[in-house]
C-alpha positions as CSV (number, residue, x, y, z in Angstrom):
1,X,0.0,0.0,0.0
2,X,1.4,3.2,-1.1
3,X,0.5,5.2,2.2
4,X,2.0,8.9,0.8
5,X,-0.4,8.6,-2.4
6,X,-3.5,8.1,0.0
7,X,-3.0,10.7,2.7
8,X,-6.3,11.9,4.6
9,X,-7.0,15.3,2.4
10,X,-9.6,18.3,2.7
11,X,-12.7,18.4,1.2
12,X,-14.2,21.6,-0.6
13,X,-16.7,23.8,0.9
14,X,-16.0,22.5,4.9
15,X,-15.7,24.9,7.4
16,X,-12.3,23.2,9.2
17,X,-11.2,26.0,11.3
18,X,-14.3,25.9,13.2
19,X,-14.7,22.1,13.1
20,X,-11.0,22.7,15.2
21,X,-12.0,24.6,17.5
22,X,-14.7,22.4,19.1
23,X,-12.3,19.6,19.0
24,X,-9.3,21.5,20.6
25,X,-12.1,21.6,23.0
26,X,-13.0,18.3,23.6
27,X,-9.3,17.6,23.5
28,X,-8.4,19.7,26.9
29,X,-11.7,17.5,28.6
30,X,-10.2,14.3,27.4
31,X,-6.7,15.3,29.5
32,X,-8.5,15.2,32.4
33,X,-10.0,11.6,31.9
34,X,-6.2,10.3,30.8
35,X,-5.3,11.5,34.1
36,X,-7.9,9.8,36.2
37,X,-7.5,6.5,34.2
38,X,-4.0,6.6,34.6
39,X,-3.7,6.7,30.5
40,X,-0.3,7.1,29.5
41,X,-0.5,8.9,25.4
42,X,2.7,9.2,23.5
43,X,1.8,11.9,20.3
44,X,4.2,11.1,17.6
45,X,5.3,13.7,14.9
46,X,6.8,12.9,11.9
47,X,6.9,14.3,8.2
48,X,8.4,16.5,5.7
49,X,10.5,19.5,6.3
50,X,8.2,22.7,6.7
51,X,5.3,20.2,6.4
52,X,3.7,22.1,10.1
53,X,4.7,20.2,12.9
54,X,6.0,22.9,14.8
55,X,2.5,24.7,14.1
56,X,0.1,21.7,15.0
57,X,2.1,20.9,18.3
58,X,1.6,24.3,19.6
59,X,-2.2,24.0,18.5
60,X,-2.2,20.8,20.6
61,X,-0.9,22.0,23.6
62,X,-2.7,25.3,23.8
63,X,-5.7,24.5,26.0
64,X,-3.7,21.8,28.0
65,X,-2.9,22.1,31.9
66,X,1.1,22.2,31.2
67,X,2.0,19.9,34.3
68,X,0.7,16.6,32.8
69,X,2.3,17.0,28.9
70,X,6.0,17.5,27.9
71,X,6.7,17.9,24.8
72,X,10.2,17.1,23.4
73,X,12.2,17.2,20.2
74,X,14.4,14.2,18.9
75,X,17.8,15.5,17.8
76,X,20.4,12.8,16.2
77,X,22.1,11.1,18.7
78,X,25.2,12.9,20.9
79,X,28.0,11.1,21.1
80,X,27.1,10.0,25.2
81,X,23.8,9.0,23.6
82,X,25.9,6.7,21.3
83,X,27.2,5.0,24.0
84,X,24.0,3.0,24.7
85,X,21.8,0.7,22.5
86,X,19.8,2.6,20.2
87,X,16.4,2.7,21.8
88,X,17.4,3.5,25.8
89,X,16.9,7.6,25.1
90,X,13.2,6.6,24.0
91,X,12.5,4.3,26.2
92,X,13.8,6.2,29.6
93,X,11.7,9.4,28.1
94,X,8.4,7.5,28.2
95,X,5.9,9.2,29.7
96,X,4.4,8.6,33.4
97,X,1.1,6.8,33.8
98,X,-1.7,9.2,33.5
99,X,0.7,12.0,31.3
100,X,1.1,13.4,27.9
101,X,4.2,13.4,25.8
102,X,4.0,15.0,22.1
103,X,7.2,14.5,20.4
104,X,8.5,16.5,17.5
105,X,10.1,13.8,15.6
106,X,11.1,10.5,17.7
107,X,12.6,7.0,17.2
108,X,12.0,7.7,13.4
109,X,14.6,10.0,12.6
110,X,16.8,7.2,13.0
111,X,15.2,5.1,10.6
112,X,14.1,6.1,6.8
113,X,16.4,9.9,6.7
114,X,19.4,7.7,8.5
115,X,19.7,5.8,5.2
116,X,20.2,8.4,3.3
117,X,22.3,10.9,5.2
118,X,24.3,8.1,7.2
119,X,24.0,5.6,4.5
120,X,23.1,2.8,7.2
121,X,23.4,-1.0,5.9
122,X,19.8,-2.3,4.9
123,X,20.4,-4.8,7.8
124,X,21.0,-2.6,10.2
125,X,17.9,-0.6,8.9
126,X,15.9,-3.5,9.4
127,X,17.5,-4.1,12.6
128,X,16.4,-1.1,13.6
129,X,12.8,-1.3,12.1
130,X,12.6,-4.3,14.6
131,X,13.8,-2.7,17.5
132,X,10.8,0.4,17.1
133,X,7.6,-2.0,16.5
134,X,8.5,-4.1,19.6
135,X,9.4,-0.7,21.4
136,X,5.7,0.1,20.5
137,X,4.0,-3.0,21.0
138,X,5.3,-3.3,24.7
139,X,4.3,0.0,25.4
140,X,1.1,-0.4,23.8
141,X,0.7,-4.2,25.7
142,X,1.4,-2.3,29.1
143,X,-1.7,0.0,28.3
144,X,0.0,2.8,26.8
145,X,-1.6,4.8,23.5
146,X,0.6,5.9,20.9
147,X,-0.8,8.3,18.2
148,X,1.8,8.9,15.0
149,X,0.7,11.5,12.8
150,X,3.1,12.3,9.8
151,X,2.4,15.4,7.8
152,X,2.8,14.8,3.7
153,X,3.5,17.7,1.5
154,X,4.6,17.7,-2.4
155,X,8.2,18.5,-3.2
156,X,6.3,21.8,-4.7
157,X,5.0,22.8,-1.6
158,X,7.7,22.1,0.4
159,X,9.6,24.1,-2.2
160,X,7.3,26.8,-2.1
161,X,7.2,27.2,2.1
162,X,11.2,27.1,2.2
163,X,11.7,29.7,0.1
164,X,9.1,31.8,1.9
165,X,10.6,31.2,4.9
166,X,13.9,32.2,3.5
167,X,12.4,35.5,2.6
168,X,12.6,37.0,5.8
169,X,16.0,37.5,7.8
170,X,13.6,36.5,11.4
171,X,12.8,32.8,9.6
172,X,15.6,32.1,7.2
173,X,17.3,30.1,10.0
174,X,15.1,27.7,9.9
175,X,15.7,26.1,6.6
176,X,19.1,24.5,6.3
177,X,21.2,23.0,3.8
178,X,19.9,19.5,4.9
179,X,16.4,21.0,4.1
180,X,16.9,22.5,0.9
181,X,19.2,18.3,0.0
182,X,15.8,16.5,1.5
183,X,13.7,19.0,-1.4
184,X,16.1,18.6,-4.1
185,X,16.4,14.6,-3.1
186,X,12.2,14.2,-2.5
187,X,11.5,11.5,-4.5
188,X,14.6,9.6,-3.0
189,X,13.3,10.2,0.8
190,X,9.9,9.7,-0.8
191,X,10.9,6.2,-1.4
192,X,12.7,5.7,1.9
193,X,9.9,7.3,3.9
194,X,6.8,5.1,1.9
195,X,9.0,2.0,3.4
196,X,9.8,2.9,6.8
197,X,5.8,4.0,7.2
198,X,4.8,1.0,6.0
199,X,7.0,-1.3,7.8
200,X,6.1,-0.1,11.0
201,X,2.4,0.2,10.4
202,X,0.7,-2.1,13.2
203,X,-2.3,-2.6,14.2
204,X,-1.1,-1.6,17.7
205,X,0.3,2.0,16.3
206,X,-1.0,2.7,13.1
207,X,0.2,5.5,11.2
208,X,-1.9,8.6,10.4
209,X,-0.9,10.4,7.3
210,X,-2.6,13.7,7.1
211,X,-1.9,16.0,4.0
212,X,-0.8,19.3,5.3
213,X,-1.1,21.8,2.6
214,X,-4.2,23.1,4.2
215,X,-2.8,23.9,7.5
216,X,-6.3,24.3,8.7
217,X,-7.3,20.8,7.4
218,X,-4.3,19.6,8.9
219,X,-5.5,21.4,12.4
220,X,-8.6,19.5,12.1
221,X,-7.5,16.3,11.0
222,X,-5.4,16.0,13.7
223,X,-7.5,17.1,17.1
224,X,-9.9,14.6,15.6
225,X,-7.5,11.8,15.4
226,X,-6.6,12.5,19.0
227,X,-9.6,12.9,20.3
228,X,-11.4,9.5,18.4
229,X,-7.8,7.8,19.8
230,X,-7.6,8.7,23.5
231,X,-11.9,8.2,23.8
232,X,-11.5,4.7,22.2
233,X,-8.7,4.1,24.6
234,X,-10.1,5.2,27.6
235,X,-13.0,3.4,27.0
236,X,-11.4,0.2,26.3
237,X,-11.6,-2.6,28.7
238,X,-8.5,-4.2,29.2
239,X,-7.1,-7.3,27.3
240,X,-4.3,-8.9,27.6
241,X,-2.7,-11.1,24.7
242,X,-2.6,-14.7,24.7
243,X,1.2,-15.6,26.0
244,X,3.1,-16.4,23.0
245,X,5.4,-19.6,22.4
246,X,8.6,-18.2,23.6
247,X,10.7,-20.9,21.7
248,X,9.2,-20.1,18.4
249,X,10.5,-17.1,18.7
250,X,13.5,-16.9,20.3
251,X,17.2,-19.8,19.9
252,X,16.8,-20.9,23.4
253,X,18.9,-23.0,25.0
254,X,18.1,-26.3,27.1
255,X,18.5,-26.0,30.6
256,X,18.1,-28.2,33.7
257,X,15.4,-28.6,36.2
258,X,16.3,-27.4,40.1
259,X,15.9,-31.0,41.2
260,X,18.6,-32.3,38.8
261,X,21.0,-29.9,39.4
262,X,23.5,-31.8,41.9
263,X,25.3,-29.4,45.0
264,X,26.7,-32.4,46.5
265,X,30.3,-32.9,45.9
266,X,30.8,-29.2,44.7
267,X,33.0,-27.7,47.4
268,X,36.7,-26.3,47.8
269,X,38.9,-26.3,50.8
270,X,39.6,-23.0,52.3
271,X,43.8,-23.3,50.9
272,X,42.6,-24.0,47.1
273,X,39.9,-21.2,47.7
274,X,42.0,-18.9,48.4
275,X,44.4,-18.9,46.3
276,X,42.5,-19.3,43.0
277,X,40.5,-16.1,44.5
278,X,43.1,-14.6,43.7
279,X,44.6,-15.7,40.3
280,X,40.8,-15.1,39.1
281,X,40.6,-11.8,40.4
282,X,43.9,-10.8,38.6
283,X,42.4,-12.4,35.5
284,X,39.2,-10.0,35.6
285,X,40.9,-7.0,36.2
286,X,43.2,-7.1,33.4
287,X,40.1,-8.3,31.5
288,X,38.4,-5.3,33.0
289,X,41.3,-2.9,31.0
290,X,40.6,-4.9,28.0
291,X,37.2,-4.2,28.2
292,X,37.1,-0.7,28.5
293,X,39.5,-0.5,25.7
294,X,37.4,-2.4,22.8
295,X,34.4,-0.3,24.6
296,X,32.2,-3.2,25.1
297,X,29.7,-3.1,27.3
298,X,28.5,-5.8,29.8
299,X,25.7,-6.9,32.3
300,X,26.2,-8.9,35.0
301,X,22.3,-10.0,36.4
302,X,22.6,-12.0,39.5
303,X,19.6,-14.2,41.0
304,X,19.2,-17.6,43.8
305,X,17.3,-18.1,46.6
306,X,17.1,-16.3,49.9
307,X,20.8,-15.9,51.5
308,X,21.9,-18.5,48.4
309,X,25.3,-16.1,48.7
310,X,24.4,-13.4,45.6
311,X,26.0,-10.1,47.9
312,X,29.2,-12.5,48.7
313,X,29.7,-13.5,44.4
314,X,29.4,-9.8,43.4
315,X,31.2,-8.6,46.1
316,X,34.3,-10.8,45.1
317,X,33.6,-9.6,41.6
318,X,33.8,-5.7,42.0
319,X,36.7,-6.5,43.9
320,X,39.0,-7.2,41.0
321,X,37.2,-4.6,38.7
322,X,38.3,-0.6,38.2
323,X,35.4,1.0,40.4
324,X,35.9,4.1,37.9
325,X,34.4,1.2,35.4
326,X,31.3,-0.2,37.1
327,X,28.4,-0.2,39.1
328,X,26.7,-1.9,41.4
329,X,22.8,-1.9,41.0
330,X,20.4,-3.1,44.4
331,X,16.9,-3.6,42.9
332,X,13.9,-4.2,45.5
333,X,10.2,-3.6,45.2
334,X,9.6,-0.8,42.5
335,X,9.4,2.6,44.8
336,X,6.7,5.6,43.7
337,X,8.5,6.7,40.3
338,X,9.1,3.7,39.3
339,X,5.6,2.2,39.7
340,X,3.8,4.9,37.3
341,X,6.4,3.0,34.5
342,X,6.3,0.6,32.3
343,X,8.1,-2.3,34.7
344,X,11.2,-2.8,32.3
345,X,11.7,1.3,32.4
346,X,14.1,0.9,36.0
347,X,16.5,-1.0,33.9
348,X,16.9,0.8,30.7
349,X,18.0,3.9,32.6
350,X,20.7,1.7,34.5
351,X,22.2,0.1,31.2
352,X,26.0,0.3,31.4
353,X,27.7,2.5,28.3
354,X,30.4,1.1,26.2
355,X,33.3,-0.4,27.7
356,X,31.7,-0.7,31.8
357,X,30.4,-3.1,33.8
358,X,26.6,-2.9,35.5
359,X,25.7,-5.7,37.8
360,X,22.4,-6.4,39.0
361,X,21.7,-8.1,42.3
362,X,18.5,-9.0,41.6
363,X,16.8,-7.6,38.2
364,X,13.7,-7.4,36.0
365,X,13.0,-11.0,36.7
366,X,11.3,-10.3,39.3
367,X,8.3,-9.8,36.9
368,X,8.0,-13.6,36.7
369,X,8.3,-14.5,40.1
370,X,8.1,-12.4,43.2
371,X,5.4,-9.9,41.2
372,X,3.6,-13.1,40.1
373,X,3.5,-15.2,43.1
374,X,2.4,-12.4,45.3
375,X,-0.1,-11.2,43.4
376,X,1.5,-8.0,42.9
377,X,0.8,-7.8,38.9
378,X,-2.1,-9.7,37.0
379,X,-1.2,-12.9,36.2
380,X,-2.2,-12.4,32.5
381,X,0.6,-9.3,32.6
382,X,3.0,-11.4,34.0
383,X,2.9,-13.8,31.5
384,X,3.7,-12.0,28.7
385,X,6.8,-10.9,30.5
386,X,8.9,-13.8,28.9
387,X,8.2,-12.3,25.4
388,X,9.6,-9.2,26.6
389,X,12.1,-9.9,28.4
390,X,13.8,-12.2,25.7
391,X,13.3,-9.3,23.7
392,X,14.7,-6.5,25.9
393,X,18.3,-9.0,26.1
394,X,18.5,-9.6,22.3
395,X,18.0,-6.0,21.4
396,X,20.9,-5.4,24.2
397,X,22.9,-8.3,22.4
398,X,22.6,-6.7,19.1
399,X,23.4,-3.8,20.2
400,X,27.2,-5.6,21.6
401,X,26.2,-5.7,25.1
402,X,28.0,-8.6,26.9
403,X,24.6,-10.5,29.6
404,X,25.7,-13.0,31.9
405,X,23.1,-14.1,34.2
406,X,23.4,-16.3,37.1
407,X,20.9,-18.2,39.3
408,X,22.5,-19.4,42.6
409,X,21.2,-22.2,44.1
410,X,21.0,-23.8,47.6
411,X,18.8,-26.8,48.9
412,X,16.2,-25.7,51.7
413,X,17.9,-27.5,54.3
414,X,21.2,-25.2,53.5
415,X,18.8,-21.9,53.4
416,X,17.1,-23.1,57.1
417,X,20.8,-23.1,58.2
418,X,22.1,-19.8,57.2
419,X,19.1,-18.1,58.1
420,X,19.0,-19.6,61.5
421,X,23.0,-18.3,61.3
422,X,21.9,-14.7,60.2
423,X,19.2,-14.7,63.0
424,X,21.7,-15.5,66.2
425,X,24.2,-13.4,64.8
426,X,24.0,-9.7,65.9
427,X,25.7,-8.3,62.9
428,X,24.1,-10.4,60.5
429,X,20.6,-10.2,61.8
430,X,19.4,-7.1,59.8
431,X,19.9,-9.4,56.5
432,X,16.4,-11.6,57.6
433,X,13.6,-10.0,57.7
434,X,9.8,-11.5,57.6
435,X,9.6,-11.6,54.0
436,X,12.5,-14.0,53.6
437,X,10.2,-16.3,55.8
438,X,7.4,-15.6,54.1
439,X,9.2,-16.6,51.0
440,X,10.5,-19.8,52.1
441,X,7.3,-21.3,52.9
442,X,6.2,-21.1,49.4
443,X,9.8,-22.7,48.4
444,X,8.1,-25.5,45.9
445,X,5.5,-22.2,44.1
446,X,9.0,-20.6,43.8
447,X,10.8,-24.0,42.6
448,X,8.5,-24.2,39.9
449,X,8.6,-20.7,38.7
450,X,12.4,-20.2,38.5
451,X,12.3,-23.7,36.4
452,X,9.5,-21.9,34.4
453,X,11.7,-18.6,33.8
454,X,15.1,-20.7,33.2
455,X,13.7,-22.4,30.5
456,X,12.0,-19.7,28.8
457,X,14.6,-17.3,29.0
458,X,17.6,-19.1,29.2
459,X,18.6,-18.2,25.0
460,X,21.5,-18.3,23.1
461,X,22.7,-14.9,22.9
462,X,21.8,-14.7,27.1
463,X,21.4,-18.0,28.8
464,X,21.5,-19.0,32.2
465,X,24.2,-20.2,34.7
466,X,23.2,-22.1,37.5
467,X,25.6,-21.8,40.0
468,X,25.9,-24.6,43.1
469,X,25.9,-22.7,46.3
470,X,25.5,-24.7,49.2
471,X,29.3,-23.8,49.4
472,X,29.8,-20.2,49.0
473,X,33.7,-20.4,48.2
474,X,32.5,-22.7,45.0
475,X,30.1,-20.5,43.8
476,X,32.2,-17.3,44.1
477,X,34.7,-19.3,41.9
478,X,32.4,-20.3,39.3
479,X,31.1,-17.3,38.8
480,X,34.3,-15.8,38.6
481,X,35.7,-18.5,36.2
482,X,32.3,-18.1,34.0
483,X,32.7,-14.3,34.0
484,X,36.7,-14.8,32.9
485,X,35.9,-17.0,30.0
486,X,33.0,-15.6,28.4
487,X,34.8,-12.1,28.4
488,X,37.8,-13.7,26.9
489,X,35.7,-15.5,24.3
490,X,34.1,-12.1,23.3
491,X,37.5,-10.2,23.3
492,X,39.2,-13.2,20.7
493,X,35.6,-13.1,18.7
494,X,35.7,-8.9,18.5
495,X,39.3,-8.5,17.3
């Protein structure tokens, strides 16, 4: 379908300026709803150079209360922002539950005008196509409503507004070189742009073209979009999708049950211990250097049981690292910002740039158990958590972003002991509280879901490593030893 040829165009003899006006209207009402219903709406501009956008956001915002919309405008990436996998600006600007964002330009830019001013590889380009729709569809599967309008003028028009604007020394700024290449090149971006629209035309964030020669068509076109989208949306019931096969989708990789993973037998004496603590930690930090130097990036995700010994592993670990080069990141129960996000939000904005080290005691699995066994989160929303979390580590894979994840595991007899340990010891006590107790009475619920999360997330590009820990000094070298080789297999695989 050629979307440009088709855009949604005014009819003679209608009044559209005062069709607007009631709409504008009806839009400021509608804000108020949003905010009640907790409706998060993301307003997406795109188009032609000079095709309005600047004039149609201002009409948008006019009659709305200012502390529940922002309104932002995408510039190319700086060079901190190129740091980080593509899509982290977008998704740690997302708007709060309830709010409005309106974006003058977005994700796109880096899409359909990136192949022809940066020239990016068509696989990259479809990389990148990839990386947007399921950007939308999680944000539309947590509830949120995203509206993208793009404005279509002719190459005549376009012509015709630039050099209008050129006339005056007040507004000839605003048309630069790359304005006056994207005119001269239209039926080139044309092309590009008919591609990119249609790729990413879902049913969960269709496009909208509007033609914006009549500005005041375009002013109407566009309040009614809005206000048809947020009323349908507010007046939706909720429905989840049914959870997807995550191994159609996804190379995983087989993985054991709890119950056949054997802790017998897998213990070192205190003299070995201690001395191949130490050739391992010399190992990582001149793997650390290394690191830094080929600027690749890497995510250490660290879950087990109650007192299984996580805090002791990573401790061990940022020992032997450069603390200039990493970060240590504690995640418990989402607090107050955090809760008005979409869940996987909290861990975009901790991602660790090029070259540096983030590890996570404890992480955004709790979606699938803790938030699922206690009833924190519908069940339903739970479920589809697999999808998207395979999804949120390969888009960090492809992006060169290093994810070694660890389950450590102790037998219930070996968790009794160290909590009865932690409990008639003065300085240890303030690590058992009554949730840990809590917890361990619904050991076998647990059991079962960590089995359930292994083996739909354990994948190819970021599979798990169980890691014995009934003795701690065995599982702090295994995961040291694990860490060493996979970040000397990636440095031989990157050179």
């Amino acid at each position: 379908m050629n979307m440009l040829s088709n855009p949604q165009s005014a009819q003679a003899g209608i009044d559209y300026k005062a069709k607007a006006k009631e709409l504008q209207t009806n839009l400021s009402g509608l804000q108020i709803k949003m905010k009640e219903n907790k409706l998060p709406v993301m307003i997406v501009f795109e188009g032609w150079g000079a095709s309005g956008k600047g004039t149609l956001i201002a009409s948008t915002i006019k009659l709305l209360d200012p502390r529940f919309f922002k309104v932002t405008s995408t510039l190319p990436a700086n060079e901190a922002e190129r740091r980080y996998p593509l899509m982290k600006r977008f998704f740690e600007g997302i708007p709060e539950y309830g709010k409005l964002l309106v974006m003058d330009r977005s994700w796109y830019r880096e899409l359909a005008a990136a192949r022809i001013e940066q020239d990016i590889p068509r696989k990259e380009y479809e990389r990148r196509i990839n990386s947007v729709n399921i950007f939308e569809r999680q944000l539309t599967d947590d509830g949120y409503l995203i509206v993208k309008v793009f404005l279509h003028i002719s190459k005549e028009e376009q012509k015709r507004r630039f050099d209008k604007l050129g006339e005056s020394d007040a507004t000839k700024w605003r048309v630069t070189d790359k304005d006056r290449y994207q005119n001269k090149h239209y039926e080139e971006y044309r092309e590009r742009f008919e591609d990119m629209l249609e790729q990413t035309d879902t049913a969960y964030a269709p496009w909208n073209v509007i033609d914006a020669e009549d500005k005041q068509f375009a002013r109407y076109k566009l309040f009614e979009i809005l206000v048809e989208s947020i009323s349908a949306a507010l007046e939706a019931d909720t429905v989840y999708p049914p959870e997807c096969d995550v191994a159609e989708l996804f190379d995983m990789k087989q993985m054991p049950r709890l119950s056949e993973v054997v802790l017998e037998g897998k213990t070192v004496e205190e003299e070995e211990y201690t001395e191949r603590l130490k050739t391992a930690q010399k190992q990582l930090a001149k793997l650390h250097g290394r690191i830094y130097k080929h600027r690749i990036p890497v995510m250490l995700v660290f879950e087990g049981w109650d007192a299984a010994g996580k805090g002791g592993a990573i401790k061990r670990v940022g020992a032997a690292l450069d603390p200039r080069g990493y970060e240590a990141v504690p995640v418990a129960a989402p607090d107050a910002r955090e809760k008005i996000h979409h869940y996987l939000w909290r861990f975009w904005i901790n991602l660790p740039k090029d070259g540096h080290i983030t590890i996570f005691d404890r992480s955004w699995y709790g979606r699938v158990m803790v938030e699922r066994l206690e009833g924190f989160t519908p069940s339903e929303r739970c479920a589809m958590a697999y999808r998207e979390i395979n999804e949120f580590e390969r888009e960090l894979s492809e992006c060169g972003v290093v994810i070694l994840k660890f389950w450590v595991h102790i037998d219930k007899d070996e968790q009794l002991r160290r909590f009865n340990d932690r409990m008639n010891t003065p300085e240890k006590r303030w690590k058992i509280t009554d949730e840990d107790w809590r917890n361990r009475e619904k050991w076998d619920q647990y059991e079962a879901a960590v089995d359930e999360m292994i083996q739909k997330t354990s994948t190819e590009f970021a599979p798990w490593v169980i890691v014995e820990g009934n003795d701690k000094k065995y599982a702090r070298l295994k995961v040291l030893d694990t860490v060493i080789e996979r970040l000397g297999d990636e440095l031989k695989s990157r050179k």
